[in-house]
FIKOLZA-1660 file (N, C-alpha, C; in steps of 0.1 Angstrom, whole numbers, plus 5000, padded with zeros to 4 digits):
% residues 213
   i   px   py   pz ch aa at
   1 6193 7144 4291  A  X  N
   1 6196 7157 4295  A  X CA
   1 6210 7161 4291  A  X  C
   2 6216 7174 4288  A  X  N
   2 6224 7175 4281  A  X CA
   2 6230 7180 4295  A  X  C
   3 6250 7182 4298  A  X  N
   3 6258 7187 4305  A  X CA
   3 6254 7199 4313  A  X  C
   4 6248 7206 4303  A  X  N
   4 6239 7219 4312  A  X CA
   4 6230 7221 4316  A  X  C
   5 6216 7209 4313  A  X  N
   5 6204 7207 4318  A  X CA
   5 6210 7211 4339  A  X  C
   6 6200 7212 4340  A  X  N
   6 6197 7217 4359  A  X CA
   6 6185 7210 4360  A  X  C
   7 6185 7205 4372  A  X  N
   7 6175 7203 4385  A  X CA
   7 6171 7216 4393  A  X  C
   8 6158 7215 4396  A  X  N
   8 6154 7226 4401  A  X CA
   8 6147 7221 4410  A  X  C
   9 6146 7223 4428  A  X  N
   9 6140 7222 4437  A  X CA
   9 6127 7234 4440  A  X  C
  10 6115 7232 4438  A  X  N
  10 6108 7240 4436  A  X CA
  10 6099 7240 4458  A  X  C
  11 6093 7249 4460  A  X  N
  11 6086 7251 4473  A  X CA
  11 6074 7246 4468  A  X  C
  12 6070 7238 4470  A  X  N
  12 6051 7236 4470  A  X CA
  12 6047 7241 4478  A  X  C
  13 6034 7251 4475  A  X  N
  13 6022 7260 4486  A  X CA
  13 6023 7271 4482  A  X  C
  14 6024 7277 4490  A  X  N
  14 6017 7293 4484  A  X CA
  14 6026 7301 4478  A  X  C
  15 6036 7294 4477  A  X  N
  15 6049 7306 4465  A  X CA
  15 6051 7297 4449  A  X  C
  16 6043 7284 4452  A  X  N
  16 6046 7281 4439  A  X CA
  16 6040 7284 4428  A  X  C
  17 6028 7289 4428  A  X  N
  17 6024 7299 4413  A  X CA
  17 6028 7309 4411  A  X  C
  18 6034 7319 4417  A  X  N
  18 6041 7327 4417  A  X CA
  18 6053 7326 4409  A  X  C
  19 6062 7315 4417  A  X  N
  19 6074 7308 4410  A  X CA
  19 6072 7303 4397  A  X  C
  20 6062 7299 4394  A  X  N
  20 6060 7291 4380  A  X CA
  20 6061 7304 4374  A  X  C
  21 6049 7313 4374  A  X  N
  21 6055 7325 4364  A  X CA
  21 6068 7336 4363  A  X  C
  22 6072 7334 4372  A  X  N
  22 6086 7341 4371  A  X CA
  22 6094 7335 4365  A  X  C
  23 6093 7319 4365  A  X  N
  23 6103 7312 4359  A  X CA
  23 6098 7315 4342  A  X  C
  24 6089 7313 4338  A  X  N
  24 6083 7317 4327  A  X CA
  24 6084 7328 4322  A  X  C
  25 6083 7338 4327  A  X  N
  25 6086 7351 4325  A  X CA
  25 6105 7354 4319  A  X  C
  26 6111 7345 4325  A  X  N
  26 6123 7345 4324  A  X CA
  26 6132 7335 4313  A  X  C
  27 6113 7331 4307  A  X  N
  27 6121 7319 4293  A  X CA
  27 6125 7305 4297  A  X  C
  28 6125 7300 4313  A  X  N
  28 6124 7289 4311  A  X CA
  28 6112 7279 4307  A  X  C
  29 6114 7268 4304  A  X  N
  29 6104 7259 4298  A  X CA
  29 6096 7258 4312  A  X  C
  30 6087 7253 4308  A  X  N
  30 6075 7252 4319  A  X CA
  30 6080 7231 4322  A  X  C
  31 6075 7229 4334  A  X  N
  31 6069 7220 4342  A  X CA
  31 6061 7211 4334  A  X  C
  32 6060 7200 4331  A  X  N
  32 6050 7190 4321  A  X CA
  32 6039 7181 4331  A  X  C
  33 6027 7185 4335  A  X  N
  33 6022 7174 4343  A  X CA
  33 6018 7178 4352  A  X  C
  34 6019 7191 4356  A  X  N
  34 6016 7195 4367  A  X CA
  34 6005 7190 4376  A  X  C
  35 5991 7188 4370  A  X  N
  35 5980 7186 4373  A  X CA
  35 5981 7173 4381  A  X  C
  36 5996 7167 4377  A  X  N
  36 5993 7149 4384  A  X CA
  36 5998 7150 4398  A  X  C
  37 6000 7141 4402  A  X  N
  37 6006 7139 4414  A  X CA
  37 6023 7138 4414  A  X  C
  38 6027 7137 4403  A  X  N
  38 6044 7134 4404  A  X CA
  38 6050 7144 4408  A  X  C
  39 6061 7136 4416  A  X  N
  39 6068 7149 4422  A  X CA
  39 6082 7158 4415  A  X  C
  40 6088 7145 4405  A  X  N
  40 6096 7150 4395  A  X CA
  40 6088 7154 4381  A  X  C
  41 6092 7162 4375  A  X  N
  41 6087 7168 4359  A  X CA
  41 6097 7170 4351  A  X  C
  42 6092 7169 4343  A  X  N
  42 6104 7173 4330  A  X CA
  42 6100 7179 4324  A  X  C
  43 6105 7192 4321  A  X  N
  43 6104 7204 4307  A  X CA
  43 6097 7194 4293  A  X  C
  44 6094 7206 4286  A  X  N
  44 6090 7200 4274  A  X CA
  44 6100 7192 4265  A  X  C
  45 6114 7204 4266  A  X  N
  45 6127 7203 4258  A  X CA
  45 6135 7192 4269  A  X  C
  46 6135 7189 4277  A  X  N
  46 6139 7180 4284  A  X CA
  46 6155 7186 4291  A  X  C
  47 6154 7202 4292  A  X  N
  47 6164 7205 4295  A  X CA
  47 6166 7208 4309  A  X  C
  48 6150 7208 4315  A  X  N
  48 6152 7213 4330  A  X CA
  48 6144 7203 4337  A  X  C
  49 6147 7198 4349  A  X  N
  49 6140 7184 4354  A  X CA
  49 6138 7196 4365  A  X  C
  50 6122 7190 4370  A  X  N
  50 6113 7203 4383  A  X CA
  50 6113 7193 4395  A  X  C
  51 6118 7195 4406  A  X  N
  51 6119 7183 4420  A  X CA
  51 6108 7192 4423  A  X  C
  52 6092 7186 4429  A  X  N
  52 6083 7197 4441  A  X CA
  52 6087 7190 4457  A  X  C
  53 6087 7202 4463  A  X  N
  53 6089 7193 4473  A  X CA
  53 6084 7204 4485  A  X  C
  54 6085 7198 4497  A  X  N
  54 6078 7208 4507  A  X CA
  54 6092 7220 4509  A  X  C
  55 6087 7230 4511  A  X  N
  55 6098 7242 4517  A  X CA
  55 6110 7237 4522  A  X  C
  56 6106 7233 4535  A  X  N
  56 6114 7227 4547  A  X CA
  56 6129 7218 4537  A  X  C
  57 6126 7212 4529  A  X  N
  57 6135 7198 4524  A  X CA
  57 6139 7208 4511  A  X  C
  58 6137 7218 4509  A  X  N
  58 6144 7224 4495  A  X CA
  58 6157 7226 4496  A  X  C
  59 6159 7234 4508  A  X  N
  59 6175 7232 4512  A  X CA
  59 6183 7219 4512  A  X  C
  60 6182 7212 4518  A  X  N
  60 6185 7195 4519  A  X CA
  60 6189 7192 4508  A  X  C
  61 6178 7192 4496  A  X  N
  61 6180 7185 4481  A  X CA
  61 6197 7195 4479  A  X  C
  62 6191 7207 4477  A  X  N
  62 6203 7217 4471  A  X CA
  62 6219 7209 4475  A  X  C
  63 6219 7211 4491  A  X  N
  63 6231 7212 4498  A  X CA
  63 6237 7193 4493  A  X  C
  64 6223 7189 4494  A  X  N
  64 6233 7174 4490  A  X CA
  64 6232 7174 4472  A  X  C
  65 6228 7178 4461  A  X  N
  65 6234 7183 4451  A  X CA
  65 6225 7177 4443  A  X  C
  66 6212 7170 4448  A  X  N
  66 6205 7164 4444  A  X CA
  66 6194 7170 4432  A  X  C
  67 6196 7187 4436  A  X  N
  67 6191 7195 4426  A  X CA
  67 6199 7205 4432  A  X  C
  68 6205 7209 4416  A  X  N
  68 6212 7220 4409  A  X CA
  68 6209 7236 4420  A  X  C
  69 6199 7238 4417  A  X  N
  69 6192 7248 4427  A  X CA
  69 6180 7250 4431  A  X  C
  70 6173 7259 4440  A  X  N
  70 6165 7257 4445  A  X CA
  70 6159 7268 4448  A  X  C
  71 6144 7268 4453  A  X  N
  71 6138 7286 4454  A  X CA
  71 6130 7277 4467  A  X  C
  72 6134 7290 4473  A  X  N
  72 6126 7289 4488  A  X CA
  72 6126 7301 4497  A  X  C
  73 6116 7299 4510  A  X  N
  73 6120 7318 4511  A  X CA
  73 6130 7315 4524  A  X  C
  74 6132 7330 4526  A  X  N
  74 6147 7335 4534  A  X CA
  74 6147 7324 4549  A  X  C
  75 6131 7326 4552  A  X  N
  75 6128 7317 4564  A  X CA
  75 6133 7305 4566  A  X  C
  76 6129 7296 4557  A  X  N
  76 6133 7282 4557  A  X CA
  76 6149 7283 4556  A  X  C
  77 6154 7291 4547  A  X  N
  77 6169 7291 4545  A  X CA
  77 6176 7295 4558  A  X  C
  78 6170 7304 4565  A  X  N
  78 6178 7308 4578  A  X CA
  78 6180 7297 4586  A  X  C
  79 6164 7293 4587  A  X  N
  79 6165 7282 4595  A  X CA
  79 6170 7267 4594  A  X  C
  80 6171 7264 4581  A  X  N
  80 6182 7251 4581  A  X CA
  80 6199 7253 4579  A  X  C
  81 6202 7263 4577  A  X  N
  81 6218 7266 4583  A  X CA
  81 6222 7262 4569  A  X  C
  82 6219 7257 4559  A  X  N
  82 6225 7248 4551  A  X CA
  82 6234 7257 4543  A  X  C
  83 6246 7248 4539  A  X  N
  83 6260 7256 4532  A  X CA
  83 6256 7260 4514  A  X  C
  84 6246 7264 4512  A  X  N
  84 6247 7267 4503  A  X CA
  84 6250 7285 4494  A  X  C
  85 6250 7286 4477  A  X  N
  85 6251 7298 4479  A  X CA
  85 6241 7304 4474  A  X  C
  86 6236 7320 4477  A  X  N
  86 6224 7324 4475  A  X CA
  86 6224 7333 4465  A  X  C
  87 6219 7334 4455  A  X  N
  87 6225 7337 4444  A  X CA
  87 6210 7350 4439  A  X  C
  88 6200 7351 4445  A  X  N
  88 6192 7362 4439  A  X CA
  88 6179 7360 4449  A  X  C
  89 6172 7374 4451  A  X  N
  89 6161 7378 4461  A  X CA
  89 6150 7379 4451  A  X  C
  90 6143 7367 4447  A  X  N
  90 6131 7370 4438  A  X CA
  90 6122 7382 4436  A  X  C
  91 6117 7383 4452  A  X  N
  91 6111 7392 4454  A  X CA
  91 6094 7391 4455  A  X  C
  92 6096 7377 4456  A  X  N
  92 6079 7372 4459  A  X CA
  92 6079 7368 4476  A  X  C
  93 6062 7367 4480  A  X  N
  93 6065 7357 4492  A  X CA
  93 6065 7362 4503  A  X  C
  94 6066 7378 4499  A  X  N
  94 6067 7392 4508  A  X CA
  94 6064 7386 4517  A  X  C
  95 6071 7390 4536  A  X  N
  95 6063 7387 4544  A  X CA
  95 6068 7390 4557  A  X  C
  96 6072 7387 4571  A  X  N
  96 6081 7390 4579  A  X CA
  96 6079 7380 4590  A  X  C
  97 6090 7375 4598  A  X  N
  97 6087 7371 4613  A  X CA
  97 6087 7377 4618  A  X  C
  98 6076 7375 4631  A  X  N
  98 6074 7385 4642  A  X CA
  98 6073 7380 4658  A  X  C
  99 6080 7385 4664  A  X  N
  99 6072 7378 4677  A  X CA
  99 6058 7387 4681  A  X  C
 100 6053 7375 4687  A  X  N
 100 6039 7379 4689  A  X CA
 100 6033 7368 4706  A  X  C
 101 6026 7380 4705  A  X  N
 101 6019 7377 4724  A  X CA
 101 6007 7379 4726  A  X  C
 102 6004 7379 4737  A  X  N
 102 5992 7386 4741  A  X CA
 102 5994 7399 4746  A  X  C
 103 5981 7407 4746  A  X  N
 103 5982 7425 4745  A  X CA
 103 5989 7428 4758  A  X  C
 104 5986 7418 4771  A  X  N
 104 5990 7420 4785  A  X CA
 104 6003 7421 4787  A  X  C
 105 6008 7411 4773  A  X  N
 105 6024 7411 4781  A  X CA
 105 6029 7421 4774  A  X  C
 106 6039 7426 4787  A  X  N
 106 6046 7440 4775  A  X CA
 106 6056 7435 4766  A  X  C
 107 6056 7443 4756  A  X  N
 107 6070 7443 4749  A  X CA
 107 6080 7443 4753  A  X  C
 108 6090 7437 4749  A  X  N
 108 6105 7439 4760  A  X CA
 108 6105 7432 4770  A  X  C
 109 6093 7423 4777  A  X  N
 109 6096 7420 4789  A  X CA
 109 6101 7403 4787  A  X  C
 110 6113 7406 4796  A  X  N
 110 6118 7390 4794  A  X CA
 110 6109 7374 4792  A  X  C
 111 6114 7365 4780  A  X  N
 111 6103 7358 4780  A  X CA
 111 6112 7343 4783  A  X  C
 112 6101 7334 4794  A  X  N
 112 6110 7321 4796  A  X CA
 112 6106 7313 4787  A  X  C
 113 6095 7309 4779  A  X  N
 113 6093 7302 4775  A  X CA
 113 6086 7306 4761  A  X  C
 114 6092 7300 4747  A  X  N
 114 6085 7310 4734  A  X CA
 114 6083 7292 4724  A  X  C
 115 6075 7294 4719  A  X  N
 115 6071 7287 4711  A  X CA
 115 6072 7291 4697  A  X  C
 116 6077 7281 4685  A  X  N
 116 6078 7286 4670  A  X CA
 116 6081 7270 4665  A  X  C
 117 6079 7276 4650  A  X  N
 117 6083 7264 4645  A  X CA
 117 6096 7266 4638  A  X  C
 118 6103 7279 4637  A  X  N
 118 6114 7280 4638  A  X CA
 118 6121 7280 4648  A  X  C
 119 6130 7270 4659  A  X  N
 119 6137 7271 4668  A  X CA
 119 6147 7277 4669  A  X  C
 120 6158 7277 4659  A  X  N
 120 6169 7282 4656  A  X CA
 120 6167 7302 4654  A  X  C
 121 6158 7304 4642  A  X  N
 121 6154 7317 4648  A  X CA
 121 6153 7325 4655  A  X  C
 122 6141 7315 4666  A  X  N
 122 6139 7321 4678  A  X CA
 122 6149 7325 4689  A  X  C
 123 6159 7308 4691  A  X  N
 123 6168 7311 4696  A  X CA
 123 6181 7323 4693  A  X  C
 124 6180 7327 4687  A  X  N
 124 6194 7334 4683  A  X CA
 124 6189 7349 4685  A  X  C
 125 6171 7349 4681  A  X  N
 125 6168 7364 4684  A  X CA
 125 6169 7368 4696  A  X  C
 126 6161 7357 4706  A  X  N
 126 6162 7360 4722  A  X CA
 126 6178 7362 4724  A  X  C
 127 6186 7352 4724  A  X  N
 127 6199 7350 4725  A  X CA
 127 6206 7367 4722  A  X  C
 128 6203 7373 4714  A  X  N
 128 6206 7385 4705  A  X CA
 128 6206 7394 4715  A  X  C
 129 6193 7394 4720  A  X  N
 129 6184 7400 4731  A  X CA
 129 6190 7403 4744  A  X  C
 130 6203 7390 4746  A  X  N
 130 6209 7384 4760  A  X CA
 130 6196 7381 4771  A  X  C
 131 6187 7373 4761  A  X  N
 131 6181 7365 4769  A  X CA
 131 6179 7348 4767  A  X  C
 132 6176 7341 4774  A  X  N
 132 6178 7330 4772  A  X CA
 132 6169 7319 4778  A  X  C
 133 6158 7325 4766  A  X  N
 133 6140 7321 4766  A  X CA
 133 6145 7303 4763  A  X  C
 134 6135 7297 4766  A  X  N
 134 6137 7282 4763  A  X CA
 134 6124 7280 4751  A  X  C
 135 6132 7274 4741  A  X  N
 135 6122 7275 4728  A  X CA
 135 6116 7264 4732  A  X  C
 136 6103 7264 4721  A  X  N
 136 6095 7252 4727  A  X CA
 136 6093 7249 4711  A  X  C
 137 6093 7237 4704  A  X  N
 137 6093 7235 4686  A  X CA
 137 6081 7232 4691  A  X  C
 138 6071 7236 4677  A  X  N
 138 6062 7232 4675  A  X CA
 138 6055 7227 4656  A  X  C
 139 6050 7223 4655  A  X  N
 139 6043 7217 4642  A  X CA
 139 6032 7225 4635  A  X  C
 140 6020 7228 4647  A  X  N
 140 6011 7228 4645  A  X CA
 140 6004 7241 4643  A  X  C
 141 5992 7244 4651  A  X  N
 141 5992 7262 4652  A  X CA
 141 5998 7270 4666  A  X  C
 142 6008 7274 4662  A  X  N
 142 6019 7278 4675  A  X CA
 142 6008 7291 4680  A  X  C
 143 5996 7296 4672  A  X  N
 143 5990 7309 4679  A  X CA
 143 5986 7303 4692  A  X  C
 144 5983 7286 4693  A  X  N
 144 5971 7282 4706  A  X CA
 144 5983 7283 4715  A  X  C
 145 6001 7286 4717  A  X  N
 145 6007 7283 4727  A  X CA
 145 6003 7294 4741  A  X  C
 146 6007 7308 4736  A  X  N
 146 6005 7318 4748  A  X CA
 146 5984 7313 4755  A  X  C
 147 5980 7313 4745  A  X  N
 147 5963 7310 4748  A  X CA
 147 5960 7300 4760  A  X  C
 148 5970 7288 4758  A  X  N
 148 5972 7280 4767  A  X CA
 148 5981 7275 4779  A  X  C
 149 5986 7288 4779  A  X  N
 149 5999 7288 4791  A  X CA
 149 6012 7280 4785  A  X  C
 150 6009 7274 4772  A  X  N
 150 6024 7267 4772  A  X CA
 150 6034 7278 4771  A  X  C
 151 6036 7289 4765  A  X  N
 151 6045 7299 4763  A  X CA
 151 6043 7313 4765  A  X  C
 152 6051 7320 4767  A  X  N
 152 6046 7338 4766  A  X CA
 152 6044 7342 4756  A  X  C
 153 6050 7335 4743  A  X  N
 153 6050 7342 4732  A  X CA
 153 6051 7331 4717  A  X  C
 154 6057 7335 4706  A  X  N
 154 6051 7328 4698  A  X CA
 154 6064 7340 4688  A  X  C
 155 6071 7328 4677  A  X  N
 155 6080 7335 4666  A  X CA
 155 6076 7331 4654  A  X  C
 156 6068 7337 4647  A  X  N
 156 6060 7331 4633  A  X CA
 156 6060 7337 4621  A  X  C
 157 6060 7331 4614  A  X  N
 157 6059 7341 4601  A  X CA
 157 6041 7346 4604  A  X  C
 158 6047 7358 4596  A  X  N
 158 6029 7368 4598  A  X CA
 158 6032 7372 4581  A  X  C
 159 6012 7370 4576  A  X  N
 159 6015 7377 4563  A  X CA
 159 6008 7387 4564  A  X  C
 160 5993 7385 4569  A  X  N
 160 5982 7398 4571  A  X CA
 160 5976 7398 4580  A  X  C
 161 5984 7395 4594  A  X  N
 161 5980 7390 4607  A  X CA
 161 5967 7389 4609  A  X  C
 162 5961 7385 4600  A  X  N
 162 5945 7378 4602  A  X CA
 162 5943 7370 4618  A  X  C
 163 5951 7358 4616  A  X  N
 163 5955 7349 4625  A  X CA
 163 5956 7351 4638  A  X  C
 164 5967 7363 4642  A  X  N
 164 5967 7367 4652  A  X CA
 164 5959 7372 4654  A  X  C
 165 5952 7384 4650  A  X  N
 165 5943 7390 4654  A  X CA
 165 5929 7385 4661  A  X  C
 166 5927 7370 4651  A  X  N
 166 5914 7364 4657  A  X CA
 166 5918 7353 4672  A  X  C
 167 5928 7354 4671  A  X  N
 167 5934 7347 4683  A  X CA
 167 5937 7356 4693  A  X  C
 168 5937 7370 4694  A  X  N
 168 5936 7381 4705  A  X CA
 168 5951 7380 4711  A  X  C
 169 5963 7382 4697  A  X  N
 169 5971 7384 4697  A  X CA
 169 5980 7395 4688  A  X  C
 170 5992 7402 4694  A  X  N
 170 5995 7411 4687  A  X CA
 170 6010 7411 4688  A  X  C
 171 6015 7419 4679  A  X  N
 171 6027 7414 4670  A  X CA
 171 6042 7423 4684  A  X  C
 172 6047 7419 4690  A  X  N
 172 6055 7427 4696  A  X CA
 172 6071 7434 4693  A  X  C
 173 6075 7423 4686  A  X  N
 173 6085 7430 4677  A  X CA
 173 6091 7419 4667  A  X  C
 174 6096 7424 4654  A  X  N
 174 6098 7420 4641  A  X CA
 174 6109 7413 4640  A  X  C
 175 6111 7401 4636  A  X  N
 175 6126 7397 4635  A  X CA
 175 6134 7393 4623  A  X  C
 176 6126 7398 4614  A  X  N
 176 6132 7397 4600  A  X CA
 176 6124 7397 4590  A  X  C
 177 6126 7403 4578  A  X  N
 177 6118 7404 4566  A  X CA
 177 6123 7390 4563  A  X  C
 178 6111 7385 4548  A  X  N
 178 6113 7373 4546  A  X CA
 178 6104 7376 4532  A  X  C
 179 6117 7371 4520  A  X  N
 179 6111 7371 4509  A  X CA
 179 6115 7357 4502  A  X  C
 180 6113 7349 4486  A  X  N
 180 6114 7342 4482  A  X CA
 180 6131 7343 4478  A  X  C
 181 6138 7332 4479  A  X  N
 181 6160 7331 4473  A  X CA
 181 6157 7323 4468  A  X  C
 182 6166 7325 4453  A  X  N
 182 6173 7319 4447  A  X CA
 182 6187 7309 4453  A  X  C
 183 6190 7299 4454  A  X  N
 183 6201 7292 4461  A  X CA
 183 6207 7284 4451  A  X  C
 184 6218 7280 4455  A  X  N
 184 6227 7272 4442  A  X CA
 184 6236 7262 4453  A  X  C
 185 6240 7249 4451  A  X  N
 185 6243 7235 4454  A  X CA
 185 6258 7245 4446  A  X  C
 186 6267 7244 4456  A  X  N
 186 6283 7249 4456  A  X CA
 186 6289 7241 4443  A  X  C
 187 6291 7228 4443  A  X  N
 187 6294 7221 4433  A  X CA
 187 6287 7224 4422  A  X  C
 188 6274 7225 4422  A  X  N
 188 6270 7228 4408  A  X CA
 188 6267 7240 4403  A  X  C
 189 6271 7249 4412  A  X  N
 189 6273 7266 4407  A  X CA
 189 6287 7265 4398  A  X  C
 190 6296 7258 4404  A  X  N
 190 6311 7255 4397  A  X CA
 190 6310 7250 4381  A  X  C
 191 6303 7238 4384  A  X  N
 191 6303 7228 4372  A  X CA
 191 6295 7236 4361  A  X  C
 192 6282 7239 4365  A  X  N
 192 6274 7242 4355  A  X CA
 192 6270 7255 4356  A  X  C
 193 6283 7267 4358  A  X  N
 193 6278 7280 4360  A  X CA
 193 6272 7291 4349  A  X  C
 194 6276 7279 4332  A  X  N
 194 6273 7289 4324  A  X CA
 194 6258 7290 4328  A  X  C
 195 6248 7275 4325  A  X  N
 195 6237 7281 4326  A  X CA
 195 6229 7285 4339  A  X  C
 196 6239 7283 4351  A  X  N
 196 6230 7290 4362  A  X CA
 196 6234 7305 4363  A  X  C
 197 6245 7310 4358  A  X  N
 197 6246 7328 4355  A  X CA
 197 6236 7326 4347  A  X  C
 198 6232 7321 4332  A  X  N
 198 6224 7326 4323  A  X CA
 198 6208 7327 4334  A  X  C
 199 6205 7316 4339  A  X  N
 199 6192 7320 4348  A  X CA
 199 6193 7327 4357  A  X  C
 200 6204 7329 4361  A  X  N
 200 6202 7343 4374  A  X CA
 200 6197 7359 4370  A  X  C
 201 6204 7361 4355  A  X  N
 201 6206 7370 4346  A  X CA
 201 6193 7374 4343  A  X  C
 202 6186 7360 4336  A  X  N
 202 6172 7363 4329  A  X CA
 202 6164 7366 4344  A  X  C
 203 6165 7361 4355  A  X  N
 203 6155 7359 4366  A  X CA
 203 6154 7375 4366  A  X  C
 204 6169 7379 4370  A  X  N
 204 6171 7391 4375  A  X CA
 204 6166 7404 4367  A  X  C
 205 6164 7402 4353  A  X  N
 205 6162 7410 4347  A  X CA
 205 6146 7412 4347  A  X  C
 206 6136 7399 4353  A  X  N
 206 6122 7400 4351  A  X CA
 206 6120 7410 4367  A  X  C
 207 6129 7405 4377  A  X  N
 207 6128 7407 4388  A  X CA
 207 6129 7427 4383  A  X  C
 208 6137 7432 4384  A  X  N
 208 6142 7445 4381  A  X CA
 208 6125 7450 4374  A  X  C
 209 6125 7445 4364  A  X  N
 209 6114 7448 4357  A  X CA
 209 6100 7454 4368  A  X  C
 210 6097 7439 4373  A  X  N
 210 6086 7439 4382  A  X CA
 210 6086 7447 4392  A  X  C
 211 6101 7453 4392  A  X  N
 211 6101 7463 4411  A  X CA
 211 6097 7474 4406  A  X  C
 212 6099 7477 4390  A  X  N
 212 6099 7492 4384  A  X CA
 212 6084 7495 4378  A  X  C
 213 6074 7484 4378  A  X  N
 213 6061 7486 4375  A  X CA
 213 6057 7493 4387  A  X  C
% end
């Protein structure tokens, strides 16, 4: 790999076919291998090495420099705090957090107990609120918490509240839009900025493109 080759931290799941074509759309080389199990790839040209990894740990790679940069959405980024810089709003991935309850409880009314798998989120919205709900982390499917008495409420990403809905829950107030970032490892925005301007450039120009269809 040459001085300017990048590492790229990619999201596995539901933003990464998306990401593959934007990246494509934008002239970089594609991914070799996809179909296997490996979790590193290398371009055709051997100029861009592809890290897959889960959302959660895309920040982590970036911040410790282990890849150049990274695409993940706003969510994961809020919520691991990590020092990195954010360098462009794809524009995939569309989607928002919301708190969400059951229909009984009202909106606005103080909550002691909320469950999310984002804690830090949660915390800071209640907090925001000047309230000071006790988060409860969870893994799994955080709709079963209010259903079960573990919580009043629930901080989750929503895409077409299918979910809630069949769980006989409803969305009480929004706590952030949440779309797919571009992020850049501080050190290697420095070192190797020609070619991460050159991909911000091309991203940005597919992006522009795609808002104007």
């Amino acid at each position: 790999m040459s001085e300017q080759a990048l590492t790229i931290a990619l999201s596995k799941g539901r933003i990464l076919d998306e990401t593959l074509r934007l990246l494509a759309a934008a002239g970089l080389p594609q991914p070799e291998g996809l179909q296997s199990r490996k979790l590193i790839l290398q371009s055709s040209c051997g100029t861009i090495r592809y890290v897959l990894a889960k959302p959660v740990d895309v920040p982590t790679y970036v911040e410790h420099g282990v890849a150049d940069i990274g695409i993940a959405g706003k969510d994961v980024l809020v919520e691991a705090g990590r020092d990195l810089y954010e360098l462009l709003d794809l524009g995939i991935g569309r989607c928002k957090m919301a708190v969400a309850g059951l229909p009984e409880r009202m909106a606005g009314e103080p909550m002691q107990k909320v469950a999310s798998k984002y804690p830090r989120i949660a915390a800071e919205f209640f907090r925001g609120r000047g309230q000071q709900a006790e988060v409860i982390c969870m893994n799994g499917s955080v709709e079963l918490a209010p259903l079960i008495g573990l919580a009043e409420c629930i901080v989750d990403v929503v895409e077409t509240g299918r979910t809630l809905r069949e769980n006989g829950l409803v969305v009480q107030a929004e706590v952030m839009e949440i779309s797919t970032r571009l992020v850049a490892n501080r050190m290697s925005f420095r070192l190797k900025y020609k070619a991460i301007d050159l991909l911000v450039r091309n991203l940005q120009a597919v992006v522009v493109k795609g808002a104007a269809v």
